[in-house]
C-alpha positions in Angstrom: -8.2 -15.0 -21.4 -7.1 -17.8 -23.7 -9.5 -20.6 -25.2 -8.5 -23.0 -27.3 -10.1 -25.7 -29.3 -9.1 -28.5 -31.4 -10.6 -28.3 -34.5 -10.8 -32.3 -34.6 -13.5 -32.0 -31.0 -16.4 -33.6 -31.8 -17.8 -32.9 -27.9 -18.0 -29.4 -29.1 -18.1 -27.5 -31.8 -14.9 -25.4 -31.8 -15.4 -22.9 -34.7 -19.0 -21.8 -33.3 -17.5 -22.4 -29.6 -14.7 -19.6 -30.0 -16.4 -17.4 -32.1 -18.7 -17.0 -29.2 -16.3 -16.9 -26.7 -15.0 -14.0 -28.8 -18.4 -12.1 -29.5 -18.8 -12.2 -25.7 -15.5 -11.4 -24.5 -15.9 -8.1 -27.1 -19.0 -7.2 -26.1 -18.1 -7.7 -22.2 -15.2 -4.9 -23.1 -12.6 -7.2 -22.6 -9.5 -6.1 -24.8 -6.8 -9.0 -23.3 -8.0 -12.4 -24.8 -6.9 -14.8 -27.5 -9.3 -17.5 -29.0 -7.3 -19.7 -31.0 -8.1 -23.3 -33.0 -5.6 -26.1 -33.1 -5.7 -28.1 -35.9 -5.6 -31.7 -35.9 -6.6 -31.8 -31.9 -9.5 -33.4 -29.8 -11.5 -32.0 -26.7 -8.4 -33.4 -24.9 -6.2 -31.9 -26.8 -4.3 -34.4 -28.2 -3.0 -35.5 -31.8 -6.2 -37.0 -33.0 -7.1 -39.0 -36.7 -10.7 -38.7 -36.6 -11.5 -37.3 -32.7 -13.8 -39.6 -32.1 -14.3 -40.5 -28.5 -13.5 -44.2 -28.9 -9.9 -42.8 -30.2 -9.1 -41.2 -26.6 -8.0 -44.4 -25.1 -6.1 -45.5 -28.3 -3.7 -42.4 -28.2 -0.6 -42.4 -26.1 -0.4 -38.7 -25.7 -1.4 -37.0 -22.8 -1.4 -33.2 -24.1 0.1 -32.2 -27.2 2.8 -30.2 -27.3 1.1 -27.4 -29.8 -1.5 -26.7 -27.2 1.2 -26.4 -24.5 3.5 -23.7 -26.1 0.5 -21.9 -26.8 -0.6 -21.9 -22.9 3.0 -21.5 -21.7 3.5 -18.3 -24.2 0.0 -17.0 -23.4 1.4 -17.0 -19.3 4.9 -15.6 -20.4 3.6 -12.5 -21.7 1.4 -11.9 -19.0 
């Protein structure tokens, strides 16, 4: 499993979010997971100044491409 999370979402709070993701993937015995925090990205996962969700409709991009490496090379070693 991979979760990521933009350390810019304010929907959610990513550091709290994966480290629990993490405790219960551990204690569910799960060896094959990566929790990983992107810096500078929203809940949508784009190139954010401040994250806020009035900034969604003001930025062009749809996913950056940061978040998409990391899902493509999380797949590609699969």
């Amino acid at each position: 499993m991979l979760a990521l999370d933009g350390s810019k979402d304010m929907q959610v709070d990513a550091v709290s979010n994966l480290a629990g993701i993490k405790a219960d993937l551990e204690k569910a015995g799960n060896k094959h997971f990566e929790t990983v925090l992107l810096p500078d990205l929203n809940h949508l996962m784009q190139k954010a100044n401040t994250g806020a969700l009035s900034e969604y409709s003001t930025i062009a991009e749809t996913v950056d491409p940061i978040a998409l490496e990391k899902v493509a090379g999380w797949i590609n070693q699969l």
